[in-house]
N, C-alpha and C positions, 0 to 999 in steps of 0.2 A: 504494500500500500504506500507507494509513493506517490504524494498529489502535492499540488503547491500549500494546502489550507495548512495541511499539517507539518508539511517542513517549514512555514512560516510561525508556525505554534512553537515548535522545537527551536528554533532562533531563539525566538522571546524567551523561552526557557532556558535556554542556553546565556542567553544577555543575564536574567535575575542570577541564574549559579554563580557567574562568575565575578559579580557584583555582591553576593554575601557567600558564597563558600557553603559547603555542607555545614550541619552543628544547630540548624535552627528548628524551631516548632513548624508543622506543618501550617500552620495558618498562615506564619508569617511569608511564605514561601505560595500559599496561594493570594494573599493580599498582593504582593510586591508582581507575580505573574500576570492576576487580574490589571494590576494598573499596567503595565508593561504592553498589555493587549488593548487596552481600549486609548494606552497612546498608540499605537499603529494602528490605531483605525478599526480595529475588531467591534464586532458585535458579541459583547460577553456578560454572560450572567452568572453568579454564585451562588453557593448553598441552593440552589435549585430544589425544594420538594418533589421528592419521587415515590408518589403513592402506591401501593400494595390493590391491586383487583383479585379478587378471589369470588369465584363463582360470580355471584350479583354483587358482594359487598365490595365497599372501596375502605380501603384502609389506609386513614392518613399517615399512622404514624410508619411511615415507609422509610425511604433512604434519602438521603439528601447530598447532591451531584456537587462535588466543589466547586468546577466550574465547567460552563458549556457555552463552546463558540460558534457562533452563527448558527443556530440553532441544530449543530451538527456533530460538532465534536464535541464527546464528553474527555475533562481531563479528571483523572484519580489524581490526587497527588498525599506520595509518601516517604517519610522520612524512617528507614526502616534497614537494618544491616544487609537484606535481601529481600526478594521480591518469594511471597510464596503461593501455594494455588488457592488461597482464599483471595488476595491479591486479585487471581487472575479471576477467579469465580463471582467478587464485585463488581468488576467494572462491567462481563458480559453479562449480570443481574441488570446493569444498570442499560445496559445498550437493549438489552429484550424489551423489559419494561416502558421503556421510555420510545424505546421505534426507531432508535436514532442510531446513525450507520457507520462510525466510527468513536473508537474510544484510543487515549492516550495515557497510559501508566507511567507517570513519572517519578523516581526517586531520588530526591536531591541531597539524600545523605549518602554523596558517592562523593568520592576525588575527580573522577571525570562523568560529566552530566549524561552522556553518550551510553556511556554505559547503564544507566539507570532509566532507561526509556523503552518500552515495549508498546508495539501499535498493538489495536483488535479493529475487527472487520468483522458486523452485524450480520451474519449470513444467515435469512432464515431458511428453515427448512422447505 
């Protein structure tokens, strides 16, 4: 999944890492992203509510998307020694649920940003 949306996602990410370095709280690493995105122009929103449907019922208290740009890309973002398959089991919770056809798993408590980045591609069945 190379597209421009997301290598231009991954910049930005790449500009915040390099600008505070691994060592910090995950918030502050998606606050300082969000700003980073909506100076370049992005269409981006936070904390996003991501309600639970179950049969008929709708269940608010679901999951809540860090950030989502252009109403397309969901980004995780974690600061965590590694990435594991509950990691990977959120973000595609959050790409089913939500409809939406790209996701980006970012972990900034790395030495190089590069390596802490895994794409997902929404493929329904």
């Amino acid at each position: 999944m190379n597209d421009k949306l997301t290598e231009r996602i991954i910049g930005a990410a790449i500009e915040v890492h390099k600008a505070l370095g691994p060592g910090l709280l995950e918030s502050a690493y998606q606050k300082c992203l969000f700003f980073e995105l909506k100076t370049q122009g992005f269409e981006v929103q936070q904390e996003i509510p991501l309600p639970i449907i179950y049969k008929d019922i709708k269940l608010d208290h679901g999951y809540r998307i860090d950030l989502l740009v252009e109403n397309e890309v969901v980004i995780e973002i974690k600061t965590v020694e590694k990435f594991t398959d509950v990691h990977y089991a959120q973000i595609l919770t959050y790409l089913k649920l939500g409809h939406f056809p790209k996701g980006l798993l970012i972990n900034f408590h790395t030495k190089l940003l590069t390596t802490g980045i895994k794409r997902f591609i929404n493929s329904p069945l």
